[in-house]
C-alpha positions in Angstrom: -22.9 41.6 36.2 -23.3 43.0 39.4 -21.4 41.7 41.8 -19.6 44.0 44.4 -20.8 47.2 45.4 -20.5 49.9 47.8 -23.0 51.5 51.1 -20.8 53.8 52.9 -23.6 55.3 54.5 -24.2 54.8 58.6 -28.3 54.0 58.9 -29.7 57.3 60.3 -27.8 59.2 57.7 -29.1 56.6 54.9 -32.3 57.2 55.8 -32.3 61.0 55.3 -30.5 60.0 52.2 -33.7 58.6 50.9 -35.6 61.6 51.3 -38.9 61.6 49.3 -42.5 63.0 48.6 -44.9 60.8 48.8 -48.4 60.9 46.7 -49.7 64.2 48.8 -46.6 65.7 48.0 -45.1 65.5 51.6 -42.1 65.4 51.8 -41.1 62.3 54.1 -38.3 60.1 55.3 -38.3 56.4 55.2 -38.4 54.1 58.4 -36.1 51.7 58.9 -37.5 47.9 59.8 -34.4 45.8 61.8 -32.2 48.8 61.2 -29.6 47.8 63.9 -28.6 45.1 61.4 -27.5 47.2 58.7 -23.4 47.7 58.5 -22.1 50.3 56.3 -19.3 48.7 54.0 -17.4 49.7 51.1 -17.1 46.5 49.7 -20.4 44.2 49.8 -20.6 41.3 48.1 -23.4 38.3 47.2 -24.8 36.8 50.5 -23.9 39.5 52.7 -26.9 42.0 53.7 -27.8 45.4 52.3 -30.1 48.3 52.5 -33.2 48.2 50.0 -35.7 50.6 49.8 -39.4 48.9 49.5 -43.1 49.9 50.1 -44.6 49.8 53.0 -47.9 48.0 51.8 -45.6 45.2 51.8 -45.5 45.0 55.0 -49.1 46.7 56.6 -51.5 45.9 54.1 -53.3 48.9 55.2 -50.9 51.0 54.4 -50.5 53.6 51.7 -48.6 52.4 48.8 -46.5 55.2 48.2 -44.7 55.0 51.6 -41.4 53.6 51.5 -39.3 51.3 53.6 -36.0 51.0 54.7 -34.9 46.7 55.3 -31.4 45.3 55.2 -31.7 42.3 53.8 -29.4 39.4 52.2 -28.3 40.0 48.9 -28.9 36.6 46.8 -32.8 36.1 46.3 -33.8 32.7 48.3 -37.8 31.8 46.4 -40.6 31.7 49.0 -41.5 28.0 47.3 -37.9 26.5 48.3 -38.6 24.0 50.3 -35.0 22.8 51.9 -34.6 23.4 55.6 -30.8 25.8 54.4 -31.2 28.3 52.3 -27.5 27.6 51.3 -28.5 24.8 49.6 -30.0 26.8 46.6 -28.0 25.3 43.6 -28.4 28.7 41.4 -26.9 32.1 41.9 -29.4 34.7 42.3 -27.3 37.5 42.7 -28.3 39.1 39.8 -31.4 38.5 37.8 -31.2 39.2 33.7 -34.1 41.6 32.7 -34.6 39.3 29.6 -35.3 36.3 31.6 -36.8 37.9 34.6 -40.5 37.0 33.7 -40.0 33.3 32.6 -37.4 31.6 35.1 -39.3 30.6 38.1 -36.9 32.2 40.9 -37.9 35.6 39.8 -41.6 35.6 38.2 -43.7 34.8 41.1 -42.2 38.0 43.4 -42.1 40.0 40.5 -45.6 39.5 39.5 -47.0 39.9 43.2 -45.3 43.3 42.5 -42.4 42.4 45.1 -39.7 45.4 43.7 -37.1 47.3 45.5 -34.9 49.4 44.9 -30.9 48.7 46.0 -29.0 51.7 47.4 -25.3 51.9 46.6 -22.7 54.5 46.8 -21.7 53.1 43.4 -20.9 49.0 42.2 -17.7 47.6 40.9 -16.6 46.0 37.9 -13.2 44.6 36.3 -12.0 44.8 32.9 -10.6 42.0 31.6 -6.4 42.9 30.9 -3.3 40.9 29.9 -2.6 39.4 33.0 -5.3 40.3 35.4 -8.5 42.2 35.7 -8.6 45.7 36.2 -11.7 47.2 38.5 -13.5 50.3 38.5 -15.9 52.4 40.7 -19.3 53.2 38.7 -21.7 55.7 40.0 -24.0 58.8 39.7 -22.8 62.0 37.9 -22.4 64.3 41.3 -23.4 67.9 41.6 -20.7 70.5 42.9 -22.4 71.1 46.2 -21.4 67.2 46.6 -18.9 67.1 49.4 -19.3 71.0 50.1 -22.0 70.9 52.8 -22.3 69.4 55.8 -26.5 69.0 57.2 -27.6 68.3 60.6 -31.2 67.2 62.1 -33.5 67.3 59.6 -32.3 69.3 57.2 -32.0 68.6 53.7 -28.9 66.1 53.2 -26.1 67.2 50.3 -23.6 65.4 49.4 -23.0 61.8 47.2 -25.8 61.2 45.4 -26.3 56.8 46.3 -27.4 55.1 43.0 -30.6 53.1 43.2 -31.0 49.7 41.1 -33.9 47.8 40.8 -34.4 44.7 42.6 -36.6 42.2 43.0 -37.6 40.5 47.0 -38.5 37.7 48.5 -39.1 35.8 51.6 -38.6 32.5 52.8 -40.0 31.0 55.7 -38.2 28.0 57.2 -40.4 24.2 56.6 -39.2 24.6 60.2 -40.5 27.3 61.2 -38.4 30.2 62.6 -37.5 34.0 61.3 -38.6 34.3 57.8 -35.6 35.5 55.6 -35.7 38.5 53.6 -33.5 38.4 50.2 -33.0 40.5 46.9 -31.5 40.1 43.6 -30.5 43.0 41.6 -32.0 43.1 37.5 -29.3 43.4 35.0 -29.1 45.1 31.2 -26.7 45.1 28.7 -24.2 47.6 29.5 -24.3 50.8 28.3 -22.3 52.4 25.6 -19.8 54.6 28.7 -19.2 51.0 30.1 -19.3 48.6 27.8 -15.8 48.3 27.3 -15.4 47.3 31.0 -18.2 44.7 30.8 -20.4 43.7 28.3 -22.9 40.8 27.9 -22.1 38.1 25.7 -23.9 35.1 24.5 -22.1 31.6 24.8 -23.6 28.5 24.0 -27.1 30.1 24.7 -26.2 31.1 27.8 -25.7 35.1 28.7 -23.7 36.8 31.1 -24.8 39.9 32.9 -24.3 43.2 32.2 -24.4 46.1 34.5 -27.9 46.9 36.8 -30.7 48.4 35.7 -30.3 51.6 37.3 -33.4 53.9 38.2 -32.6 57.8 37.7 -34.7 60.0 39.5 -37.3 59.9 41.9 -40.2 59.5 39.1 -38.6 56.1 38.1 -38.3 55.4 41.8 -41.8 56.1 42.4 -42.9 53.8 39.9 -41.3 50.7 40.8 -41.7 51.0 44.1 -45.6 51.8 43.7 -46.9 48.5 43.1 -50.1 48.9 44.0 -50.7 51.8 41.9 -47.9 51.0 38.8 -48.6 47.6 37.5 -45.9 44.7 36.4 -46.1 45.2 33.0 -45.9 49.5 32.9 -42.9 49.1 35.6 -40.7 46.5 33.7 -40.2 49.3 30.9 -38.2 51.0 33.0 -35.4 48.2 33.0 -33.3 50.2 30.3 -29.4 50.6 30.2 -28.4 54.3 31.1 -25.9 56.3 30.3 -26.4 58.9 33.2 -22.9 57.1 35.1 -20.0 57.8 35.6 -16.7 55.4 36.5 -13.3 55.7 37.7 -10.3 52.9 38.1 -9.5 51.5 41.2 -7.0 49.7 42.8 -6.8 45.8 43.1 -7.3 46.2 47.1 -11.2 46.0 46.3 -10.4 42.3 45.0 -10.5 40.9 48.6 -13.8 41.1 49.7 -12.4 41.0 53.1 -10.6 44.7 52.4 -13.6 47.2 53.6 -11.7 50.4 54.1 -12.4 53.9 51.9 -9.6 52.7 49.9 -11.3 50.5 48.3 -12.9 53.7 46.4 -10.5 55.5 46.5 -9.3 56.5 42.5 -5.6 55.6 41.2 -4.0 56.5 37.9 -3.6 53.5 35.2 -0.3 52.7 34.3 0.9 53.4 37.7 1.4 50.8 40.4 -1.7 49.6 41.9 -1.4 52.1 44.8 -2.9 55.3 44.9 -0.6 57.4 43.3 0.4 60.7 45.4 -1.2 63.4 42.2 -3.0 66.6 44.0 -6.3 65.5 43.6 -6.3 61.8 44.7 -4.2 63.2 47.3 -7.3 65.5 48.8 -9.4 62.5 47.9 -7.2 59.7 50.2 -6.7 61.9 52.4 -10.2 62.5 53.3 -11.0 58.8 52.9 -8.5 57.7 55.4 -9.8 60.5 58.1 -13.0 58.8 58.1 -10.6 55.5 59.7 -8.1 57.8 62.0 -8.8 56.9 65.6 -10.8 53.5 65.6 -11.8 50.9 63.3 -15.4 51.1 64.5 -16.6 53.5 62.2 -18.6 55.9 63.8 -21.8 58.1 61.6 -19.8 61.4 62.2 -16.7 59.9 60.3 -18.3 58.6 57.5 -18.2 60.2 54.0 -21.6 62.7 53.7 -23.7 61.7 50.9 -26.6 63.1 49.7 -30.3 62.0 48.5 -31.3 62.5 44.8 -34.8 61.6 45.5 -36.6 64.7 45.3 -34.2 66.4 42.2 -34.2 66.0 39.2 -32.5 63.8 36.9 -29.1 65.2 37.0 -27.0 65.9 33.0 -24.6 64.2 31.2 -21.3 64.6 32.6 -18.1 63.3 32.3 -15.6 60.9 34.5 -13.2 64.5 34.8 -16.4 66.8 36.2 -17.3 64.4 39.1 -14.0 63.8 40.2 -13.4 67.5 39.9 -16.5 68.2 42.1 -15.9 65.3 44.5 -12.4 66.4 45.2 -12.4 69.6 45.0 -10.3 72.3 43.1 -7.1 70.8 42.6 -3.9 72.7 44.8 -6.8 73.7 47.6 -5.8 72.2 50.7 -8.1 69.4 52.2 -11.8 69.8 53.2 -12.4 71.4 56.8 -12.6 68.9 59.6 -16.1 67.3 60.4 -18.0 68.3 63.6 -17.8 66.0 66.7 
């Protein structure tokens, strides 16, 4: 399942992020709608809020289809037909949503077949392997390119950097019986895990019951496109794009990311198994902590100029197989080199 995740990104540099083209080949930015709510976090779990990227039609019905969105909204889909005045009183998770069931259980079908997708952004998710003794968890995300963590962008210009994974999702929203703000929620669509992760996770079948596996993850901007579109892509064409991939990538973390009150770049940060739950001192993981912890020196009130730059993978291509070793290589850097050059004010 999908159940802890990672947004690192502050809101004006998510949005350039999400750089796309839209259907006269523009190439375009998404808008953010209640963007002052939206808090960057390295460790966000089920019922707190997160960005989703969504078309625009969904809210201006005049609008063109293709245009995209940016919303934070609460992570735990809440139906439009409950009915109780709390939407704490929902007596189901809806965290995650299984692709096999997604059609047939009634929290889910309705929004998905008034074409109510999104896509969830995410540096990358988290997941624990199940050990003697504990559970161990690991980062999962994106193969990088080596221009990753090289450049630094400004204005308008192209972002470079982390490329944020994008899962499919499904909205909703829920009006009070009250009446009051209507409540914006999602729920992220699950496969079975891929072959690269399956012995971290894997979906099982107990008693007719299943348990998650890993999201359905959307790679590239033409799968993007797609399910966002619903207006021009219908329900049943976008569905078969809920496929396991094996375009990811993973590294082991330490136990700090357990507490979901921990939210510091630790929580990311990559240790060495075997060792002791810290992050052991090599070269590499050395470069990477410490330019993780700059990103914390001088306040806790992260500001956008301090956090890590990422980059959009909207308008590229697909990016090739590679391995846990080539990202970490890219994302750290040569190995011996001293740290990266200190960020502009």
């Amino acid at each position: 399942m999908c159940g802890r995740t990672a947004c690192s990104l502050a809101a004006d540099n998510l949005r350039r992020a999400c750089a796309y083209r839209d259907r006269r080949g523009k190439h375009r930015q998404p808008e953010w709608v209640r963007g002052e709510r939206y808090q960057p976090s390295y460790n966000k779990g089920p019922q707190s809020s997160g960005p989703v990227l969504l078309s625009r039609r969904h809210l201006h019905q005049d609008a063109d289809s293709s245009e995209r969105v940016l919303m934070d909204m609460r992570w735990g889909l809440v139906p439009s037909w409950f009915k109780q005045d709390n939407p704490s009183k929902l007596q189901f998770n809806t965290s995650n949503c299984r692709s096999d069931t997604m059609l047939s259980k009634s929290s889910y079908k309705g929004a998905l077949l008034k074409g109510k997708r999104c896509v969830v952004l995410a540096d990358g998710f988290y997941e624990w392997q199940q050990q003697n003794g504990g559970k161990q968890p690991y980062f999962i995300y994106f193969p990088q390119t080596k221009d990753a963590m090289d450049k630094e962008t400004e204005g308008d210009e192209e972002w470079k950097g982390w490329r944020l994974l994008t899962m499919a999702g499904i909205f909703d929203c829920w009006e009070p019986p009250s009446g009051g703000e209507m409540l914006y929620t999602y729920t992220i669509i699950t496969v079975d895990a891929s072959k690269d992760v399956s012995f971290i996770h894997h979906r099982q079948v107990r008693a007719g019951k299943g348990v998650a596996g890993m999201p359905a993850i959307l790679d590239g901007d033409e799968a993007i496109r797609k399910w966002l579109d619903f207006a021009e892509v219908p329900t049943q064409e976008a569905v078969k794009l809920i496929q396991p991939t094996e375009n990811i990538v993973f590294h082991p973390v330490s136990s700090f990311v357990n507490n979901i009150r921990n939210n510091t770049p630790e929580c990311v940060a990559p240790i060495e198994l075997g060792a002791k739950k810290e992050v052991k001192a090599t070269p590499s993981n050395k470069v990477m902590v410490s330019w993780l912890k700059s990103s914390q020196e001088g306040s806790p009130q992260k500001k956008e100029n301090d956090l890590p730059k990422w980059t959009s993978q909207f308008i590229h291509s697909p990016s090739p197989k590679k391995t846990s070793a080539d990202v970490l290589q890219q994302w750290l850097g040569k190995q011996g080199q001293p740290a990266a050059k200190k960020r502009k004010a």
